[in-house]
C-alpha atoms as an extended CHARMM CRD file, in Angstrom:
* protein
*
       233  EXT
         1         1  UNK       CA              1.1960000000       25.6610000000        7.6330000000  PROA      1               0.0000000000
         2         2  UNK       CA              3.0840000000       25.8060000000        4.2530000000  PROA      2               0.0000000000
         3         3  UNK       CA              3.9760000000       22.8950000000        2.5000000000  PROA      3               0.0000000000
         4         4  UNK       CA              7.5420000000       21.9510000000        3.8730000000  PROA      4               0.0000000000
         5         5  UNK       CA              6.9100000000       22.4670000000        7.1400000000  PROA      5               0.0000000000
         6         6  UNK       CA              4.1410000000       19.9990000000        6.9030000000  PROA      6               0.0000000000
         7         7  UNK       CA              6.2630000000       17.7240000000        5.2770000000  PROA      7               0.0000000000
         8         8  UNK       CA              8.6780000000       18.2580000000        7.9060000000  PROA      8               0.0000000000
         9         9  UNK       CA              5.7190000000       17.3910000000       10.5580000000  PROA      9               0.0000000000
        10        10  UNK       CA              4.4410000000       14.5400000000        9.2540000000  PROA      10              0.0000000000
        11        11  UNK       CA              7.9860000000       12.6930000000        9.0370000000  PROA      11              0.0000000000
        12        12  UNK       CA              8.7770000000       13.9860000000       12.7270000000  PROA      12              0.0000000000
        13        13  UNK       CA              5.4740000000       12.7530000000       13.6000000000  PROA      13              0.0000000000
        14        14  UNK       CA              5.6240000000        9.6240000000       11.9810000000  PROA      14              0.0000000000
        15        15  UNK       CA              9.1460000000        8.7340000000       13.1500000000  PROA      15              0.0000000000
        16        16  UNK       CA              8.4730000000        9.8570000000       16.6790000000  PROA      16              0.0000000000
        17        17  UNK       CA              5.5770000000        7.5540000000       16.9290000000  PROA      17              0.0000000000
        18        18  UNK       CA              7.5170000000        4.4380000000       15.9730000000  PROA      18              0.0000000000
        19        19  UNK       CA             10.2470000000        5.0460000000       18.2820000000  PROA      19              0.0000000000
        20        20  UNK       CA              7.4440000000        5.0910000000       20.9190000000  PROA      20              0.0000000000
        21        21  UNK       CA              5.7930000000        1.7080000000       19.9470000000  PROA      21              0.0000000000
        22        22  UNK       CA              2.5290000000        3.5470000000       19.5420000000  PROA      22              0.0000000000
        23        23  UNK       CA              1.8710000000        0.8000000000       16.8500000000  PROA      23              0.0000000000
        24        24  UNK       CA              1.9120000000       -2.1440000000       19.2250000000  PROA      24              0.0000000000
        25        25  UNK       CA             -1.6060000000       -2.7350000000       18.9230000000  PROA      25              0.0000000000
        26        26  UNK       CA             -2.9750000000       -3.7930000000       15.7120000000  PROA      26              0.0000000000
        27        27  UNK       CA             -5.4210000000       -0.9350000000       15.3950000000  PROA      27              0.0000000000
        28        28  UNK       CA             -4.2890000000        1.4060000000       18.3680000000  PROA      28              0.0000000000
        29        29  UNK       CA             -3.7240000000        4.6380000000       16.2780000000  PROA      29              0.0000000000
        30        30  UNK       CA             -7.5830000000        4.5830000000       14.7900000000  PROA      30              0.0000000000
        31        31  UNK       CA             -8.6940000000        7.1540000000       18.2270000000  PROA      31              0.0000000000
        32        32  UNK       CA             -6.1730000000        9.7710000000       17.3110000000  PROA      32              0.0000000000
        33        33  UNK       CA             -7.2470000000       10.2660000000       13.4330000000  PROA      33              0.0000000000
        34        34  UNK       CA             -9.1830000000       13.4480000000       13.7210000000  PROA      34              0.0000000000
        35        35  UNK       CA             -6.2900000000       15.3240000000       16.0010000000  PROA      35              0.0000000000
        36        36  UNK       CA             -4.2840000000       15.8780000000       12.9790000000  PROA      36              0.0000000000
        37        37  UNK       CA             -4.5030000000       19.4290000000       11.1490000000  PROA      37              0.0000000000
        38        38  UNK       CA             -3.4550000000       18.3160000000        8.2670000000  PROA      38              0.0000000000
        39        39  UNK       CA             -5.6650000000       19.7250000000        4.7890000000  PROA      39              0.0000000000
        40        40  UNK       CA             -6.9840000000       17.2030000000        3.0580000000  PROA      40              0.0000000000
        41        41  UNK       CA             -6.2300000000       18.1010000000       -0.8050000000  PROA      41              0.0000000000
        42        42  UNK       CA             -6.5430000000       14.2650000000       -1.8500000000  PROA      42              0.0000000000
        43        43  UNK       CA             -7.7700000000       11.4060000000       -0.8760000000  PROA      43              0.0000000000
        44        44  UNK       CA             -5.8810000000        7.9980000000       -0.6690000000  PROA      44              0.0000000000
        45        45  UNK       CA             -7.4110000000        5.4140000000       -2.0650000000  PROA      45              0.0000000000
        46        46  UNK       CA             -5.8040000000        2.2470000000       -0.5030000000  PROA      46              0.0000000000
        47        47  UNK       CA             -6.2280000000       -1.1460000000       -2.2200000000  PROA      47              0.0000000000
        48        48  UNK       CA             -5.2790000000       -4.6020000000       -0.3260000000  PROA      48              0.0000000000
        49        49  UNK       CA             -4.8510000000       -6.3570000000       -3.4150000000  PROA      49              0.0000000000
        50        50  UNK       CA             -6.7670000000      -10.1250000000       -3.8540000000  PROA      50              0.0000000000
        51        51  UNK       CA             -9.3750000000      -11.3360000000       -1.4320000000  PROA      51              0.0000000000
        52        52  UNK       CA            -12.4790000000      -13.6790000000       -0.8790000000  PROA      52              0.0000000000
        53        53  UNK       CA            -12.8370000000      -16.0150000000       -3.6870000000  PROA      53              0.0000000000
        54        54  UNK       CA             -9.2260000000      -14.7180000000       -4.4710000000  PROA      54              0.0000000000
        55        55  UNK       CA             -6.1820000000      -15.4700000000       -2.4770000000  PROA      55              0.0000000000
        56        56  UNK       CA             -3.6600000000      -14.7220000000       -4.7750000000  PROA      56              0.0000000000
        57        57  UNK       CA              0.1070000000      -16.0460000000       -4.4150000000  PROA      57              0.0000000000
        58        58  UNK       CA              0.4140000000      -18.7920000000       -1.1020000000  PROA      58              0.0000000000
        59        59  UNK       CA              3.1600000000      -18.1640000000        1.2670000000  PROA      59              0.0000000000
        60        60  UNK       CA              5.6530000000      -20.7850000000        1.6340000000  PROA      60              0.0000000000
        61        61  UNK       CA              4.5030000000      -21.3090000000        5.2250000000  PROA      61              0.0000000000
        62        62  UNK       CA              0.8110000000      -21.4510000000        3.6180000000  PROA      62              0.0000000000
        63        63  UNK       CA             -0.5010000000      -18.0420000000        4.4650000000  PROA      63              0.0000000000
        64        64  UNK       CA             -2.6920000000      -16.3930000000        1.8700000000  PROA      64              0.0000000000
        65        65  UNK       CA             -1.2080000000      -12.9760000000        0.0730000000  PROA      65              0.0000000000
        66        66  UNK       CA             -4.6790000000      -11.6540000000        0.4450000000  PROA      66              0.0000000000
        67        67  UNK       CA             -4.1850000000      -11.6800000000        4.5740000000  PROA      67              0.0000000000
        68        68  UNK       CA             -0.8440000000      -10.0870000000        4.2840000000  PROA      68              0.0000000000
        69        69  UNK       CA             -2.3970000000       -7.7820000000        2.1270000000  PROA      69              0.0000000000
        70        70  UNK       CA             -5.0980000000       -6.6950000000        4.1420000000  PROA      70              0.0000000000
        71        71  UNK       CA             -3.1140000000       -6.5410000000        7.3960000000  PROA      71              0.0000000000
        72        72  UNK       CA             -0.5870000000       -3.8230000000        5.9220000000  PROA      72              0.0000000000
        73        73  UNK       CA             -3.4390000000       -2.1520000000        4.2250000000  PROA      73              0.0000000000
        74        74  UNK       CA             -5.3610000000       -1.9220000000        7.2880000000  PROA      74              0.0000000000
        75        75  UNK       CA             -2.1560000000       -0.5970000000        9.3490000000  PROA      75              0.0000000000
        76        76  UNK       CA             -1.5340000000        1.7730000000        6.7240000000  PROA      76              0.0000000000
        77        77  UNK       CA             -4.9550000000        3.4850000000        6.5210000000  PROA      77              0.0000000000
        78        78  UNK       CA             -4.5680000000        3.7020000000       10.2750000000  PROA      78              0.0000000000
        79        79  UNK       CA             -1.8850000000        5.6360000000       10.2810000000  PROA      79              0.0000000000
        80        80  UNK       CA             -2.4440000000        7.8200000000        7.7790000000  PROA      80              0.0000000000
        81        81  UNK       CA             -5.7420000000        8.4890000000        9.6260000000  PROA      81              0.0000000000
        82        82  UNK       CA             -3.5970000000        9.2660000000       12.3840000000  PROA      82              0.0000000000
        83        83  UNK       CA             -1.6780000000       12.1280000000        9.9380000000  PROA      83              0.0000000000
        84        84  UNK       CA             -5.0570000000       13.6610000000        9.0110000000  PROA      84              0.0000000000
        85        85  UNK       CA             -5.6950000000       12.1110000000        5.6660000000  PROA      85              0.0000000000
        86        86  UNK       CA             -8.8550000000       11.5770000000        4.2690000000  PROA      86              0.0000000000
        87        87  UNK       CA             -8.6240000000        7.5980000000        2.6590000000  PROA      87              0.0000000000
        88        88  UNK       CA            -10.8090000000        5.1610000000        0.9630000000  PROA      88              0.0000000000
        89        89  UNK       CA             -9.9780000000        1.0730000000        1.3190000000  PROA      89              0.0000000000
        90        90  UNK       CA            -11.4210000000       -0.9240000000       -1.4230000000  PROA      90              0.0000000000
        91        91  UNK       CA            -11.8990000000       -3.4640000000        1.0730000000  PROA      91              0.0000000000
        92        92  UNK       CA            -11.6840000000       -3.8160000000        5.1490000000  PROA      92              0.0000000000
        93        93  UNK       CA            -12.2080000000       -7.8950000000        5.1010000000  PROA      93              0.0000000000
        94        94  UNK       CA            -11.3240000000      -10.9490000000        3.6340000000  PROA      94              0.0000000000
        95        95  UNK       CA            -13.8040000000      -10.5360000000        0.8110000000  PROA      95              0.0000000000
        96        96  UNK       CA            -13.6080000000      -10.1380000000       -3.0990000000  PROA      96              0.0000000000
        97        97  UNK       CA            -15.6790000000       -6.9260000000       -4.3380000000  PROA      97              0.0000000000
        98        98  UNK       CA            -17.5650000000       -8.6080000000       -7.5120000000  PROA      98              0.0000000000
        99        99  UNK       CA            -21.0280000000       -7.5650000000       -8.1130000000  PROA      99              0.0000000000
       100       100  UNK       CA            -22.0890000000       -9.8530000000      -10.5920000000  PROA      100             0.0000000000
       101       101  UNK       CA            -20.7180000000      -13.4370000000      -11.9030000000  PROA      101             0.0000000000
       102       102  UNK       CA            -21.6110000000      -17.0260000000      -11.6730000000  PROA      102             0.0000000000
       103       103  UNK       CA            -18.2040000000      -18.4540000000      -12.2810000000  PROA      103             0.0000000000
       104       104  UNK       CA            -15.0960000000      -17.3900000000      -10.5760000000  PROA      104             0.0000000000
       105       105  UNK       CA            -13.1810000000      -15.9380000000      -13.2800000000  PROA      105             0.0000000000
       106       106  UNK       CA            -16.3180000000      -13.6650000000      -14.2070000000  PROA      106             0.0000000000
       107       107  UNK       CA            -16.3630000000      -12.5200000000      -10.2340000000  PROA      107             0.0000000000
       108       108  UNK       CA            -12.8570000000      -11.7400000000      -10.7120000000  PROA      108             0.0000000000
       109       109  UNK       CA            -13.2530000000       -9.9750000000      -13.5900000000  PROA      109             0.0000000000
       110       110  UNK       CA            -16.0080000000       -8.3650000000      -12.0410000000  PROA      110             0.0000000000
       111       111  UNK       CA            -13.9250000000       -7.9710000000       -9.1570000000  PROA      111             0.0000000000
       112       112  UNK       CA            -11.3200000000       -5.7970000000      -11.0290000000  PROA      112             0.0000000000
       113       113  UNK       CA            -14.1280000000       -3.5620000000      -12.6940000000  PROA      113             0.0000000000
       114       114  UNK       CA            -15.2380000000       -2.7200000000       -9.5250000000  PROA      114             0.0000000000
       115       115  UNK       CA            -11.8280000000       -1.2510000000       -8.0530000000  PROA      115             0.0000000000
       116       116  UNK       CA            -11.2730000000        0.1080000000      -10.8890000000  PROA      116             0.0000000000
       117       117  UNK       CA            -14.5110000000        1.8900000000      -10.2790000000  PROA      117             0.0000000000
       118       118  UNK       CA            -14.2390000000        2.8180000000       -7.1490000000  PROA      118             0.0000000000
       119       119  UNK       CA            -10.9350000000        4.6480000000       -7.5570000000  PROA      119             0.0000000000
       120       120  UNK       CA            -12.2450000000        6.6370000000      -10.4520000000  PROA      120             0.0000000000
       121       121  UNK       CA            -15.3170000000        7.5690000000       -9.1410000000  PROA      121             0.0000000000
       122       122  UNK       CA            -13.5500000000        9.4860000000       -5.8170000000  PROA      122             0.0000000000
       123       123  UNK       CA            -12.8370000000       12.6480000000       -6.5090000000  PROA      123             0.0000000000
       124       124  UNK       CA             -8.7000000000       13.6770000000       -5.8220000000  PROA      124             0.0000000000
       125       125  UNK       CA             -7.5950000000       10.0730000000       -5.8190000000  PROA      125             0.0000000000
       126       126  UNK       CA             -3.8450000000        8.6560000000       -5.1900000000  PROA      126             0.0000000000
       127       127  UNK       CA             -3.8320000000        5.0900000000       -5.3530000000  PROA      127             0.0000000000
       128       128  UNK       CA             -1.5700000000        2.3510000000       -3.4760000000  PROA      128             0.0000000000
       129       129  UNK       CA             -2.6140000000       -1.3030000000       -4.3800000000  PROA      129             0.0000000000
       130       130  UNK       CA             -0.9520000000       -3.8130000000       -1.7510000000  PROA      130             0.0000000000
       131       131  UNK       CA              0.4470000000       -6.6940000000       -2.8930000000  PROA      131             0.0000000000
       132       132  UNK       CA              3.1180000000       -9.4590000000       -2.5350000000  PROA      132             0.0000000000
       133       133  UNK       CA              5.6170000000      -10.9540000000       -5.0960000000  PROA      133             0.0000000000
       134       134  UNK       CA              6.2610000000      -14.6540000000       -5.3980000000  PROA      134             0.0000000000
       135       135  UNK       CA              8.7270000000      -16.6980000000       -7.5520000000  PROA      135             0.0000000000
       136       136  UNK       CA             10.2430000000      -20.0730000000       -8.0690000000  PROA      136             0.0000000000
       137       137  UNK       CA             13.2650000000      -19.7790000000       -6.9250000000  PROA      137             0.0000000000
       138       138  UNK       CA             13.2120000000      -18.2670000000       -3.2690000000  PROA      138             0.0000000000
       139       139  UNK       CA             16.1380000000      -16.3740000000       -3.0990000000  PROA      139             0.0000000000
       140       140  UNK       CA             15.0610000000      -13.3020000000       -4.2660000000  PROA      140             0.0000000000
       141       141  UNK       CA             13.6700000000      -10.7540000000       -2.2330000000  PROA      141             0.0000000000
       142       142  UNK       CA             12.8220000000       -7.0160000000       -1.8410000000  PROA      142             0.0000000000
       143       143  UNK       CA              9.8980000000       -4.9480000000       -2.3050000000  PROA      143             0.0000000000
       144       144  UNK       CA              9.1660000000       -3.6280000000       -5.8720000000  PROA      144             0.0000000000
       145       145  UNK       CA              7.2030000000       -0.3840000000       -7.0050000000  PROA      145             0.0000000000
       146       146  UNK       CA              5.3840000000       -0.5270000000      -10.0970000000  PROA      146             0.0000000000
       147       147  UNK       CA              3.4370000000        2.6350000000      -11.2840000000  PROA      147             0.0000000000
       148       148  UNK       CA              0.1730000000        3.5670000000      -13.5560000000  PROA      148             0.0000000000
       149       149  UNK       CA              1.1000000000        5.6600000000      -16.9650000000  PROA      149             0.0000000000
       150       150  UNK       CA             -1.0530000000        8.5710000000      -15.1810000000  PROA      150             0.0000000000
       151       151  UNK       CA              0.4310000000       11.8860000000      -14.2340000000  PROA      151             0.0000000000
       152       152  UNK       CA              2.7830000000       11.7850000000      -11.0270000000  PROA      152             0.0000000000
       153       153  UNK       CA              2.8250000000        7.9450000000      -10.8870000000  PROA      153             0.0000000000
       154       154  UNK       CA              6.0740000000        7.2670000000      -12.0960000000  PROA      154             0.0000000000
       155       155  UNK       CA              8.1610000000       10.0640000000       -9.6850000000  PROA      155             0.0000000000
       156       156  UNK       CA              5.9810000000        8.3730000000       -6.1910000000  PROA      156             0.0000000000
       157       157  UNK       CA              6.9390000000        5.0820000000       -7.6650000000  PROA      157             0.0000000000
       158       158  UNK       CA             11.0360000000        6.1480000000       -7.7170000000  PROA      158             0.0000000000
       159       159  UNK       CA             10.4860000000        7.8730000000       -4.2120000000  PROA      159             0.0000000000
       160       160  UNK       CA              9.0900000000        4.6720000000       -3.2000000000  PROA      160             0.0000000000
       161       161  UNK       CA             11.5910000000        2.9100000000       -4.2320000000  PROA      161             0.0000000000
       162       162  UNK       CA             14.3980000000        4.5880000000       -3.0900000000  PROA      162             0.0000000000
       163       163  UNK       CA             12.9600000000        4.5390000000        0.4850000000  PROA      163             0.0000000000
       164       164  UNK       CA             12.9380000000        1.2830000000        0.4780000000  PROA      164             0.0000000000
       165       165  UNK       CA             16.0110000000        0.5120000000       -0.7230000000  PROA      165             0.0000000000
       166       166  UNK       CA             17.3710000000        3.1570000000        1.9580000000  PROA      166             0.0000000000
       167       167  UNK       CA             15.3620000000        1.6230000000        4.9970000000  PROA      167             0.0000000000
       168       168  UNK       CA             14.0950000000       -1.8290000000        4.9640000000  PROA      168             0.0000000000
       169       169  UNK       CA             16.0480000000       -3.1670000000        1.5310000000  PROA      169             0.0000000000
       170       170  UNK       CA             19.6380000000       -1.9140000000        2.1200000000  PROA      170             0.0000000000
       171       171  UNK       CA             21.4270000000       -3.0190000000       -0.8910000000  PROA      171             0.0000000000
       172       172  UNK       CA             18.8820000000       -4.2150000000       -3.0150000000  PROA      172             0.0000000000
       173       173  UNK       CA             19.5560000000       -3.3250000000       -6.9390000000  PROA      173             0.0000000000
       174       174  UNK       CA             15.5180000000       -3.3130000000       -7.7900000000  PROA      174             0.0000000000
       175       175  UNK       CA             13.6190000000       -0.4180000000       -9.7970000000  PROA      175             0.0000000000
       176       176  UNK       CA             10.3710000000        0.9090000000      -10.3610000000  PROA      176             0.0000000000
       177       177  UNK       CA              8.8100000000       -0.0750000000      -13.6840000000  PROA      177             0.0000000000
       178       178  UNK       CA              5.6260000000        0.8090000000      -15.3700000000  PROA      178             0.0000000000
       179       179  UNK       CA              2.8150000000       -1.5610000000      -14.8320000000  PROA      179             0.0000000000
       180       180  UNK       CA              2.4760000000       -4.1500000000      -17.5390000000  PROA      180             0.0000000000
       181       181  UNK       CA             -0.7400000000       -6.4700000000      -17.7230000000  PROA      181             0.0000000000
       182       182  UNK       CA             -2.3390000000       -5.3990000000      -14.0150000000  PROA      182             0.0000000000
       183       183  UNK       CA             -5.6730000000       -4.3470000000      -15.0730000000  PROA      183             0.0000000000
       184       184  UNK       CA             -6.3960000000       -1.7110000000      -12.0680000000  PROA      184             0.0000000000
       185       185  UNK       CA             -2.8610000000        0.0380000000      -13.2640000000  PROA      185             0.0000000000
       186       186  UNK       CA             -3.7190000000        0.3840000000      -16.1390000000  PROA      186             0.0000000000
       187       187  UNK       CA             -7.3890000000        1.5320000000      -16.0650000000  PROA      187             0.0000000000
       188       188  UNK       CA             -7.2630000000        4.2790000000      -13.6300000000  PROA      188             0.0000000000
       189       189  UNK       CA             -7.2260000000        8.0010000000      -13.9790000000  PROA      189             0.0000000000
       190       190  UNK       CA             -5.5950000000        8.9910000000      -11.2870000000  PROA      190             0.0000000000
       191       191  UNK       CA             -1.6650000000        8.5470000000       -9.9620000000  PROA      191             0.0000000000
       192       192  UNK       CA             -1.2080000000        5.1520000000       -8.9710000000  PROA      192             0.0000000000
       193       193  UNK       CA              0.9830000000        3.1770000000       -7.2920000000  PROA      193             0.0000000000
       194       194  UNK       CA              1.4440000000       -0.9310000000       -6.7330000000  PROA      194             0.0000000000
       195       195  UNK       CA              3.7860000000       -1.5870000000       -3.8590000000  PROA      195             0.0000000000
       196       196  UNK       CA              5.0370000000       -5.3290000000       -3.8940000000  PROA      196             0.0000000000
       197       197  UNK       CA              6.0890000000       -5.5630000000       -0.6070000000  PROA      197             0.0000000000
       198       198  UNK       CA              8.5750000000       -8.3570000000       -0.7940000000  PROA      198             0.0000000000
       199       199  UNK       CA              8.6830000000      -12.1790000000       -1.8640000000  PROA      199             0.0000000000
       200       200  UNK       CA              6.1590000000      -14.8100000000        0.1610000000  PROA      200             0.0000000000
       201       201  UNK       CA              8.5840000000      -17.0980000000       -1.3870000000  PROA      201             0.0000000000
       202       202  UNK       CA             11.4850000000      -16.0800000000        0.8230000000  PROA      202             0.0000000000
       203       203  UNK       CA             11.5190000000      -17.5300000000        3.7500000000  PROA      203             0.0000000000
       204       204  UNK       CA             13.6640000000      -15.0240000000        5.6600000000  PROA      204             0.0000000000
       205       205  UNK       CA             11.3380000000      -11.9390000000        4.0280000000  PROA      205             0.0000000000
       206       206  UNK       CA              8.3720000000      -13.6940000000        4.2020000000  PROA      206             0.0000000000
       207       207  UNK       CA              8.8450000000      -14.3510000000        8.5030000000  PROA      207             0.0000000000
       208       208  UNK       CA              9.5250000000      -10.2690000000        8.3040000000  PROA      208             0.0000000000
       209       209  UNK       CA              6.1670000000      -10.0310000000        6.5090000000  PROA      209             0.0000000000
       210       210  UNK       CA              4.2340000000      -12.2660000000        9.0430000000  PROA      210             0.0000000000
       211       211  UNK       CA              5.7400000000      -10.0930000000       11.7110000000  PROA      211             0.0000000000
       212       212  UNK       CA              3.3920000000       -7.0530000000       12.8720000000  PROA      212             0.0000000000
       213       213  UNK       CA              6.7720000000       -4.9170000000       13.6660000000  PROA      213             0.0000000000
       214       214  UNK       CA              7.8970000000       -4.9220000000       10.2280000000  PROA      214             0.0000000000
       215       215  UNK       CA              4.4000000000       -4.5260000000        8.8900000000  PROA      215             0.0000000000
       216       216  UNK       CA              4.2520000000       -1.0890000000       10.9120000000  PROA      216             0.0000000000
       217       217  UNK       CA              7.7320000000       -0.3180000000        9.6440000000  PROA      217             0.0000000000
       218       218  UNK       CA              6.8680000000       -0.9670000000        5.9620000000  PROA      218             0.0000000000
       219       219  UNK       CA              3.8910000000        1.5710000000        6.6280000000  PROA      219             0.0000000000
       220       220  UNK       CA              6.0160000000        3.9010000000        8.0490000000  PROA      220             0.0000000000
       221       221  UNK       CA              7.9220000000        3.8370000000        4.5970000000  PROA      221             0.0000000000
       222       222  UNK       CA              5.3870000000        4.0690000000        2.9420000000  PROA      222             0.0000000000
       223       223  UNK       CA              3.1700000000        6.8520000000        4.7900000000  PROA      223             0.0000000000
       224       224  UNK       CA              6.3410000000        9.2560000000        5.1930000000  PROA      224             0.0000000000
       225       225  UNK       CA              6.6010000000        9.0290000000        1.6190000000  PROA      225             0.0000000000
       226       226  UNK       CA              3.2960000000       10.2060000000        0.1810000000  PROA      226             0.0000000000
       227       227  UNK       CA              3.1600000000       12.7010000000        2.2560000000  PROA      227             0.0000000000
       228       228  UNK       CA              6.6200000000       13.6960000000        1.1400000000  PROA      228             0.0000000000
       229       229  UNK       CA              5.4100000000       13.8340000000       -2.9130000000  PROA      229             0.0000000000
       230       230  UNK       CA              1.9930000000       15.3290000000       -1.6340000000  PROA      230             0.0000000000
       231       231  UNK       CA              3.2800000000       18.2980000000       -0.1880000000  PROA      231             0.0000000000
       232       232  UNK       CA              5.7880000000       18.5510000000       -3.1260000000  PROA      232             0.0000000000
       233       233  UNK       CA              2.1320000000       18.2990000000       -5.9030000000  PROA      233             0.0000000000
């Protein structure tokens, strides 16, 4: 199957699925992920940003960003199982990845050294690290793309970012920027890709967060659009 047709399979596919609800359960699409003929040139390394010992940014109902970030990180490596492609998650449960640390900023640092590790060391990598923004003042919202300075990174970050801004974020005015001070984005080899999803400090964006609907939808986005700049690499 050449490389546009597959393309134009995948988004079919992954349309036609959510207008079925085959996403209702939490986990439902995990039994069809070897049906797929898809080739498997790379593998997707998928990071849910934060965890264990480190919960990152608090929700302003109280929810952790490291549950929001697993929960879309788990639904995405779903589906894209469900497409055919081979992924990696840096982790599957509420747990920080440290090897080695007495105090909790060495396990963090440790932490970071060891995703950083993981995504080098597997071979064809493309890296999405799931996150969630937070500010002050809660009116802003809108999910934000911020890319590695690695080959590719920057045009999946603008594709990204445009189908947000044409789905879920009609009329937002945000950008993709180069990654400035995250220590994963900037150690990696391979393209790389950190998707704030929206603002926990919204209360309108963060209920859509909470809600496994727009979780699924936000993977949808995000799915159809790898594949789109795979088959395009």
């Amino acid at each position: 199957m050449g490389k546009g047709k597959k393309w134009g399979f995948a988004y079919l596919l992954i349309v036609g699925c959510f207008l079925s609800g085959i996403f209702l359960g939490n986990r439902a699409v995990t039994v069809f992920s070897e049906t797929q003929p898809m080739e498997r040139e790379h593998c997707i390394v998928i990071d849910a940003g934060h965890g264990g010992i480190d919960g990152g940014a608090t929700s302003c109902t109280g929810k952790l960003e490291s549950t929001f970030n697993l929960e879309i990180a788990l639904r995405l490596n779903d589906l894209l199982h469900f497409l055919g492609y081979e992924t990696k998650m840096i982790r599957t449960t509420d747990t920080s990845v440290y090897t080695k640390g007495e105090t909790i900023a060495q396990k963090k640092i440790s932490d970071l050294k060891e995703r950083v590790r993981m995504v080098n060391e597997t071979e064809n990598a493309l890296l999405v690290s799931i996150h969630q923004n937070n500010f002050s003042d809660g009116r802003y919202s809108g999910a934000q793309i911020f890319y590695a300075d690695t080959e590719g990174s920057q045009l999946l970050a603008k594709q990204l970012q445009d189908a947000f801004v044409s789905t879920l974020n009609p009329g937002s005015n945000r950008q993709s920027k180069q990654s400035s001070g995250v220590y994963l984005m900037e150690h990696i080899d391979c393209t790389g890709v950190l998707v704030e999803c929206g603002f926990l400090s919204n209360a309108q964006e963060e209920a859509k967060l909470r809600s496994p609907d727009y979780q699924q939808r936000l993977c949808c986005v995000i799915a159809a659009t790898m594949i789109r700049f795979l088959s395009n690499t």
